[in-house]
N, C-alpha and C positions, 0 to 999 in steps of 0.2 A: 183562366190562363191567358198570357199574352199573348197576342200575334204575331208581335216583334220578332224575328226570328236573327240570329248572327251569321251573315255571311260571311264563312271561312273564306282566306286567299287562294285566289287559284295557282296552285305552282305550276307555272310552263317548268317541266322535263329540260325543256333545250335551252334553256336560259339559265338552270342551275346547272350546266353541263360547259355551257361557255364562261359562266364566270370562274368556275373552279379552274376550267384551262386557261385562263387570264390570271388566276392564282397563282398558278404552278410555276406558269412563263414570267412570273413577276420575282417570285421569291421562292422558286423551287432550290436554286441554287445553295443558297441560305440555309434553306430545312433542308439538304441532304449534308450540308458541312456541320450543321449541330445535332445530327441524328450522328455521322460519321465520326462525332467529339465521343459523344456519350458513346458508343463501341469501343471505340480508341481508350477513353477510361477506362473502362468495366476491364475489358482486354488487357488490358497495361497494369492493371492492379492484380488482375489475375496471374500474368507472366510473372509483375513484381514480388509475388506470395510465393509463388512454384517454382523459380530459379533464379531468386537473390534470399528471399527470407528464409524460406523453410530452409536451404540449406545452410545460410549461416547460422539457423537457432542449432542445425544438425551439428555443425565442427565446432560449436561452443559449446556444446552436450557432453561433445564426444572429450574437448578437451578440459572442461571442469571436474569428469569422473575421477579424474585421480586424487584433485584438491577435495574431492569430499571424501575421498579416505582420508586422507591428511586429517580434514578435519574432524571427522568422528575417531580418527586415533591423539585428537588432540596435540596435533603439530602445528601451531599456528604461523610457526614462520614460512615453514612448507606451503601450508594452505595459501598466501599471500604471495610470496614469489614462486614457489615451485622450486623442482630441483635439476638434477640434471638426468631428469628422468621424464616429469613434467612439467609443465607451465601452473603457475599460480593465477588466481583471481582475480590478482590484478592487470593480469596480460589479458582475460577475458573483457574485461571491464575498461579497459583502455582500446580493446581488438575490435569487440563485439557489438559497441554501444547499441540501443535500441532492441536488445534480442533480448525475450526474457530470463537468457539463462543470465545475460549480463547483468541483470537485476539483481537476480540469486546471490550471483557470484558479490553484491553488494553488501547481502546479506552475513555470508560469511568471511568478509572485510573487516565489515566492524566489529562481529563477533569476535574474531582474531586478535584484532588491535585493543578490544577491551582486555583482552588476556592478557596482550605482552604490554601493558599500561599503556599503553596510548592512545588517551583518552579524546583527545583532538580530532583525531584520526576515524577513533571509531565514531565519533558524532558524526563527522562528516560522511559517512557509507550510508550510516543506519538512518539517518535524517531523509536521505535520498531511497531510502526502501520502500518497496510498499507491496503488499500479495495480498488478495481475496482468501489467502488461509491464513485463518483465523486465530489458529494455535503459532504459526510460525511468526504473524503478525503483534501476537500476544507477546512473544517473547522478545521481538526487534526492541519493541516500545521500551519491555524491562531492561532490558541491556542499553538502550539511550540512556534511560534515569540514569540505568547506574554511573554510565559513562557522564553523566554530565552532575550527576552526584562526587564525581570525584574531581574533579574540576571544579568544584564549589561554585559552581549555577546551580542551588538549591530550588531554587524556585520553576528551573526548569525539568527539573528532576523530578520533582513533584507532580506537576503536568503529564510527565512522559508515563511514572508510575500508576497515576490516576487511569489515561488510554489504555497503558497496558489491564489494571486491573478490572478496565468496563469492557475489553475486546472479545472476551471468551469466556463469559462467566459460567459455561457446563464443568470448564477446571475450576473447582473450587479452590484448592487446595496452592494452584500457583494465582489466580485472583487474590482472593484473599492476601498473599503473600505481596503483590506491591501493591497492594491500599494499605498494608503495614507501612512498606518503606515511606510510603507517603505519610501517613501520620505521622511515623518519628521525627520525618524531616519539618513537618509543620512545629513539633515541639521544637525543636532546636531553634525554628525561627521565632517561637513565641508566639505560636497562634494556638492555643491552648482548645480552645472552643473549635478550630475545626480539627484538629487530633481528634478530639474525645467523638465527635459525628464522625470521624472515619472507623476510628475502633469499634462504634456502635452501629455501621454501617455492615462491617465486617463481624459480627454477633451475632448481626439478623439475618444477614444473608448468607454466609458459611460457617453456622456452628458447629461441625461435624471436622471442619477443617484443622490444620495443629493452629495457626493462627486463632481461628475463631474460639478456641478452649481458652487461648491465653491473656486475650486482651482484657479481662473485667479489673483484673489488677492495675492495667495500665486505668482503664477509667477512671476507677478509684482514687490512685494517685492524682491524676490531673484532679479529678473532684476536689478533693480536700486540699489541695495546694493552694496556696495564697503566694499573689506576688509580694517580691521583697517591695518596701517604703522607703 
């Protein structure tokens, strides 16, 4: 063993007791205004949540309920402006900005405007949507395609069909359904070879589906067709 041994420092007690109060008197000042920032945040975010947000998410709630009967009675004009009863979606969504119902209330914008053709319209709601549910999310996407399926931006219709069709695949049944629209729109453009991978995507993945029964016909046909010379 060595003999060497390590002599630790001796801490004088009174000497770490005067430099921390040479600390304090130097820059205490300082660290009580950035301790007093961080309160002033946390506080002020807290205030901002509890009596400006929560209660404008509350009078955007309270005044979109009627626009959602509109909409599940399928009144789309209703749902949009409202009547003279209530306010429309759009007065959320203009009132509200920032509040998640305003989002909502985006959602069924564009859903609306796809019904009363206005395809424009409804791109621009549904492009701007976006929700963690999955199923509602699913169907934004479908109703872009279609909305931009009718405005012959195929190719963005396509895309939008594709999103929809990979968002929720426990629904077979409406999956399946735009990885269709997406193929047919591939044939129309002439892209043959990736129709036929979307119908056989749709085969493997939801044969149980009405979609998934019916596509072998479509393959088929793509198979054996030859372009014209």
């Amino acid at each position: 063993m060595s003999d060497n041994k390590v002599e630790l420092p001796v801490v004088d007690t009174d000497d770490v007791v005067l430099k921390t109060q040479r600390f304090f008197a130097n820059f205490g000042r300082q660290i009580a205004i950035g301790v007093g920032a961080v309160v002033v945040v946390v506080g002020g975010f807290y205030a901002y949540n509890q009596f400006i947000t929560k209660p404008k998410e509350e009078k955007a709630a309270e005044i979109i309920y009627k626009a959602q009967q509109y909409f599940a009675a399928d009144s789309s004009a209703k749902v949009l402006d409202g009547d003279e009863n209530a306010k429309g979606v759009l007065y959320v969504i203009n009132n509200y900005g920032g509040t998640k119902v305003a989002n909502l209330a985006k959602y069924y914008a564009g859903i609306s405007y796809l019904k009363l053709g206005k395809f424009d319209k409804a791109i621009e709601f549904l492009k701007d949507f976006s929700t963690d549910a999955k199923q509602v999310q699913m169907v934004a996407y479908g109703a872009l395609g279609d909305a931009y399926a009718e405005s012959g931006k195929k190719d963005e219709a396509i895309e939008s069909y594709l999103k929809a069709g990979q968002t929720f695949e426990k629904d077979e049944n409406t999956s399946a359904e735009f990885l269709f629209r997406a193929a047919l729109l591939n044939e129309t453009l002439g892209n043959s070879d990736k129709a036929i991978e979307l119908y056989k995507e749709i085969k493997e993945k939801y044969p149980k589906s009405e979609k998934g029964s019916q596509v072998d016909k479509y393959i088929n046909r793509l198979s054996v067709e030859k372009p014209e010379l």
